[in-house]
N, C-alpha and C positions, 0 to 999 in steps of 0.2 A: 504493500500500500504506500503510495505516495505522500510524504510526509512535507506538505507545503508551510511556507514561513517565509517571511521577510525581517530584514534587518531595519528596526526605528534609528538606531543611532549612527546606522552609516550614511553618508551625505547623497550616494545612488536615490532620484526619488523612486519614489515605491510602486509606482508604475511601470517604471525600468527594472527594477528587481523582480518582478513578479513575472515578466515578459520573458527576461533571460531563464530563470526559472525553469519558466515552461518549455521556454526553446534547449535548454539542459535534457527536463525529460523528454523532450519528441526527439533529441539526435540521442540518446543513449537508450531508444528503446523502451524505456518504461510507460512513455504516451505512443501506440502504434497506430497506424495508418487507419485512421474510423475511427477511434476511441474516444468518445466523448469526456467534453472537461466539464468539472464543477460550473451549475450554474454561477450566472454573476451573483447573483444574491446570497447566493450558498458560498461562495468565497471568498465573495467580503465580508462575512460570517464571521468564516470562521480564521481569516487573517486580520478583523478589525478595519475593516479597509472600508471605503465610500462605495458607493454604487458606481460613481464615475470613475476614480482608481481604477478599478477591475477592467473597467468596459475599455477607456484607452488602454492599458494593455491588450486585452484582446482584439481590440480594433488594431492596432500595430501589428498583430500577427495575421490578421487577415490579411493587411495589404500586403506583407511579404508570403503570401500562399501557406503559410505554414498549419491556416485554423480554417475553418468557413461558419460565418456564425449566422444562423437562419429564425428569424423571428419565429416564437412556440416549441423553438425544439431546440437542443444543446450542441452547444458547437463541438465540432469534430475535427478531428487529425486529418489533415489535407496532403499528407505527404505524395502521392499518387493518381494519376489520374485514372476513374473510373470507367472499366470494359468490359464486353463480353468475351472471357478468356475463352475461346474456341478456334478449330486450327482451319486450314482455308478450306476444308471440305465440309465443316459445319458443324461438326459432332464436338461430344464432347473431351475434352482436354487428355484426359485420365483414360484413355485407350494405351491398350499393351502394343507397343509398335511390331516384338517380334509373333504374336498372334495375328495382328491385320496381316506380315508378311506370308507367316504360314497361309492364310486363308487365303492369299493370290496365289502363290505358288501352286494351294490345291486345283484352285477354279483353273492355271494356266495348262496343268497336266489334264483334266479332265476335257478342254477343251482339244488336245492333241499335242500341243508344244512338247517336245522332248526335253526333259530332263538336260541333256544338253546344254542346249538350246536357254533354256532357263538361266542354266548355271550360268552362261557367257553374258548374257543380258546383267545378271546380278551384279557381275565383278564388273562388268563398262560401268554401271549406275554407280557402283562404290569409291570408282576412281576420279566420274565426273562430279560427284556430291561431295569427295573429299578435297577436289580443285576447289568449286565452288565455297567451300564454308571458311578454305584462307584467303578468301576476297572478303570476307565477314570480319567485323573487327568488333570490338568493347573497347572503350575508353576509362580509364580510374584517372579519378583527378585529385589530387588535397592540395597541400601548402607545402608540404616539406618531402623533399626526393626520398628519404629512407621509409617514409609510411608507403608514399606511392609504391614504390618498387614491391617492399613485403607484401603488401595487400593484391597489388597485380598479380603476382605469382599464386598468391592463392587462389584469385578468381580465376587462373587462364587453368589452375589443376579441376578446380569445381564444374568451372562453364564447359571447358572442353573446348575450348573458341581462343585464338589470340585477343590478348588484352594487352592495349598500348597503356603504358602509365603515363603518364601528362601533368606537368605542376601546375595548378591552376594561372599561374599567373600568364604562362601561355595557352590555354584551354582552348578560347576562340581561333586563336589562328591555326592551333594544330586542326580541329575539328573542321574550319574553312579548309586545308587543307584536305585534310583524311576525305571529306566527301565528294573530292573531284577524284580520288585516286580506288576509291573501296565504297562498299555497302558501312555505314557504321549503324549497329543494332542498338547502341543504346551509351551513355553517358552514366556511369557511378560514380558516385561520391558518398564521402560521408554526411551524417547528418547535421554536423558542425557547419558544412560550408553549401548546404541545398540554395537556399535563399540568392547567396553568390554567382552558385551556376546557372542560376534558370537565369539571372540577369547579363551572365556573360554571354549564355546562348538565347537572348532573346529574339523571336523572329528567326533560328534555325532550326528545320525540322527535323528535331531528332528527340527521343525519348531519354528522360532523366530520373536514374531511379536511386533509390537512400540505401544505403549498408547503414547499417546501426554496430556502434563499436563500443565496447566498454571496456571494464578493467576487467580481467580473469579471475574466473570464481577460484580459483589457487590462490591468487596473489590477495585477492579478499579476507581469504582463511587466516594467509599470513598476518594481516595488518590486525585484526583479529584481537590477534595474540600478542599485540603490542603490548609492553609493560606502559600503562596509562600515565607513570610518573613520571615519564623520559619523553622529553621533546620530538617531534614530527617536523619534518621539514616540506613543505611544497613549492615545487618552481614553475614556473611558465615565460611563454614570450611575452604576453601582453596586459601591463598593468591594471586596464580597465575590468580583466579576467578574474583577478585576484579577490575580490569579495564576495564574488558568486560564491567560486570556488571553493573558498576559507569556508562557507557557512555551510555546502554541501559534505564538505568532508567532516565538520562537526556534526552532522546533521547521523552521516553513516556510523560515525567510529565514536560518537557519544560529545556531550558537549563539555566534558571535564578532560578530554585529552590538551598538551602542549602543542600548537602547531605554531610554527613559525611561516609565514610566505615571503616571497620573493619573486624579484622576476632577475632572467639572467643579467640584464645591464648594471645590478644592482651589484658588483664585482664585490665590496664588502659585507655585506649580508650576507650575501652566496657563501662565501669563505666562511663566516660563522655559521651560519646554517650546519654547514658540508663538516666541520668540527663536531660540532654540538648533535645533531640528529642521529637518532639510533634509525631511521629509515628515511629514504626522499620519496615524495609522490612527483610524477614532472609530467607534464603536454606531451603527447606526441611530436611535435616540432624539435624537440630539444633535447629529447631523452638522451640522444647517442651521445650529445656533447657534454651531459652533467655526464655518463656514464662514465667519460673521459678523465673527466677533471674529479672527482670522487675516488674517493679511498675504496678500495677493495672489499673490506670488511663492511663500507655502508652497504644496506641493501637497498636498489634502488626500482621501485615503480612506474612503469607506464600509465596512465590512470585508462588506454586506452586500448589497449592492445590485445585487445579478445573480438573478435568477430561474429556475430552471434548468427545465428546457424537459420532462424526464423525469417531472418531478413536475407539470408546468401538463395534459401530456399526461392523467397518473393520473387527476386530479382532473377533466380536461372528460370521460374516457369514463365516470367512476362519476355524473355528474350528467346527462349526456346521456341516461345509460341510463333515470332517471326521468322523460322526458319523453314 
């Protein structure tokens, strides 16, 4: 259960808090594609909050696609655009491909074709559909080249399909490229940077789908186990990231633990931090290079770096389905 709260004392107003919040849980998974949110009145409830607090936040996530709010009914998780998942003969999705094959190859012998005949038909079809699906590509896009790259590798073992990885920050012009030279099936990202991509590829047609990433129920366990009287250290690129952050990690690991933040620029911190903490939590962006600059002995956190299996699922039946 989603455990909502804002911060009174931090200068963030609470419309902004409660925003980023929400956009926390919709890229980490815990708000999914449909899931409705607490009404406004039930939220201002039960966070103390106005009627109109509530309502600009969730107006702000509509205009960036992430909510859709419909007067009498509760707004819902917009990660996705809504389809008839069905493949181009009409049926539905969840057919056994090697059954539909059995049942042509019966129908082809009964009509007279030779065995043969069949067999040499099968192996051209296998060699021209296996040409055709390396003109087929997937795109992964984030912020930092070492997420990209890990996560590409996983999707291109999952998909079965080449997956270009891509930093976002060239996204548009790979992708204006890629679609003069290939078929591209579809654009992932994670749920941190949806918002970004739909506005980098605005007015290109192509399909943008969410991976949801968290921290590994291992690395969970560990933290866990932390001895509550010994400092926690977190780091990130981006300062304005840090209060989110701070309150969600007290929020999971209890609100009497030591945590210290920081972000990398912050070269004296860091250094005490990196002294002082019996563990670091760190961004995806950054992990490799605190992993660098950190003592042996720390143990150090990804806060992101589990792939959840629900969203890898989503994303290979809506790309499967165009092939």
């Amino acid at each position: 259960m989603i455990k909502w709260h804002v911060d009174r004392t931090n200068k963030v107003p609470l419309y902004l808090q409660l925003k980023d919040l929400i956009k926390y849980h919709i890229s980490t998974g815990n708000l999914r594609d449909h899931d409705c949110l607490p009404g406004i009145n039930l939220m201002g409830k039960n966070l103390g909050l106005n009627f109109e607090t509530v309502r600009r936040a969730y107006k702000e996530l509509e205009k960036e696609g992430l909510i859709s709010m419909r007067r009498g009914c509760c707004s819902r998780v917009t990660l996705h655009d809504d389809h008839t998942r069905k493949d181009r003969a009409g049926r539905p999705r969840d057919t056994n491909p090697l059954a539909e094959l059995e049942t042509g190859v019966r129908k082809l012998l009964l009509e007279g074709m030779s065995a043969e005949d069949i067999r040499n038909s099968l192996n051209k079809m296998i060699v021209d559909v296996s040409r055709d699906l390396t003109r087929r590509t997937v795109i992964f896009t984030e912020c930092n080249l070492h997420q990209v790259k890990e996560i590409s590798n996983q999707l291109h073992a999952y998909l079965r399909l080449p997956v270009k990885p891509v930093l976002l920050s060239n996204l548009r012009a790979s992708v204006e490229r890629s679609i003069s030279e290939e078929e591209i099936l579809g654009v992932i990202t994670t749920g941190f940077h949806i918002n970004e991509v739909r506005k980098k590829l605005s007015r290109i047609p192509v399909g943008i789908h969410v991976l949801i990433t968290r921290m590994s129920p291992a690395a969970r366990r560990m933290l866990e186990k932390i001895d509550k009287k010994r400092p926690l250290g977190f780091i990130c690129r981006d300062r304005d990231s840090l209060p989110l952050y701070r309150d969600l990690i007290k929020t999971d690991l209890g609100k009497d633990i030591k945590l210290f933040c920081c972000t990398m620029e912050e070269t004296e911190q860091l250094e005490k931090i990196g002294r002082s903490a019996q563990a670091l939590l760190v961004s995806p962006p950054i992990f490799h290079e605190v992993r660098r600059i950190t003592s042996r002995e720390t143990p150090v956190f990804n806060m992101f770096d589990y792939v959840d299996s629900m969203s890898l699922k989503l994303i290979k039946d809506r790309i499967h389905e165009q092939l």
